[in-house]
N, C-alpha and C positions, 0 to 999 in steps of 0.2 A: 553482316557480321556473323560467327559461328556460334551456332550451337553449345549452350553451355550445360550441365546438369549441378545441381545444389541435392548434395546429401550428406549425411552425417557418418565419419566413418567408422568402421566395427575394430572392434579389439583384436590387435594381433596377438598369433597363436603362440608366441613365444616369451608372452609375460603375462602375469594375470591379472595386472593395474590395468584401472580404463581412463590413463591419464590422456590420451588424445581423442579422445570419444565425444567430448563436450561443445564441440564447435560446431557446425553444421560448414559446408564447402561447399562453394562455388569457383567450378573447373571445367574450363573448355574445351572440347572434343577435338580433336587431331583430325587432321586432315590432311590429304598428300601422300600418306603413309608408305612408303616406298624400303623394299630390302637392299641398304648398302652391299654392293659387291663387290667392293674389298673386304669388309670382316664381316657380313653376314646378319648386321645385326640390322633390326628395323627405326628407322630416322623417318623424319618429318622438318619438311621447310618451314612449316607454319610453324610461327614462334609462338602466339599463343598459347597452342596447348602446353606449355608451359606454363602460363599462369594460371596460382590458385591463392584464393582468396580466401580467409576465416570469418567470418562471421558469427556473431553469439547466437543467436536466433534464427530461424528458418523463414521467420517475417521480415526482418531485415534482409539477408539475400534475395528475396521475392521480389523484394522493393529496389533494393542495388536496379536487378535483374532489367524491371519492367522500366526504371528512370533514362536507364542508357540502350534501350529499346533493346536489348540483349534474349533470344528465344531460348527458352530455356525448361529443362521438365526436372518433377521433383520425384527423388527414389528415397522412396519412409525407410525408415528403421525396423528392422522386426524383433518383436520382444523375445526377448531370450527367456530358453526354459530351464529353468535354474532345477536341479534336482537335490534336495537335501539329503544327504546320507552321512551314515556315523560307520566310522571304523570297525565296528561290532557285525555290522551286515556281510562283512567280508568271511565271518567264518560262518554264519548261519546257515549258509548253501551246502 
């Protein structure tokens, strides 16, 4: 079976909600990866790496993971560093 990895994904940079932030994911790694030469883009037979899975908790993917004998490694989350500023700082410089 392939390779899976379980992590939780990061806020994208184009809204400032972290409305899909809360799930943790478990998603399987491509394999085959070959450049189509007709349009150039890069494909994969393996149907797999299409499938991804939500999970609420990072303990339940572990468990998914290790029940249907599935290898798989975990990528943590890094805390963000939140910087507090007030509109007044902008003219103090």
């Amino acid at each position: 079976m392939n390779k899976a990895k379980i992590y939780k994904p990061s806020k994208t940079a184009m809204q400032s909600g972290m409305g899909n932030t809360k799930n943790w994911i478990l998603e399987f790694e491509s394999m085959n990866k070959a450049i189509n030469p007709l349009t150039g883009w890069i494909s994969s037979k393996d149907t797999m790496s299409e499938v991804r899975m939500k999970f609420s908790t990072k303990e339940l993917a572990i468990a998914y993971a290790k029940k249907n004998n599935i290898k798989y490694k975990v990528i943590e989350t890094k805390k963000r560093n939140f910087i507090k500023k007030s509109y007044a700082d902008n003219f103090l410089k």
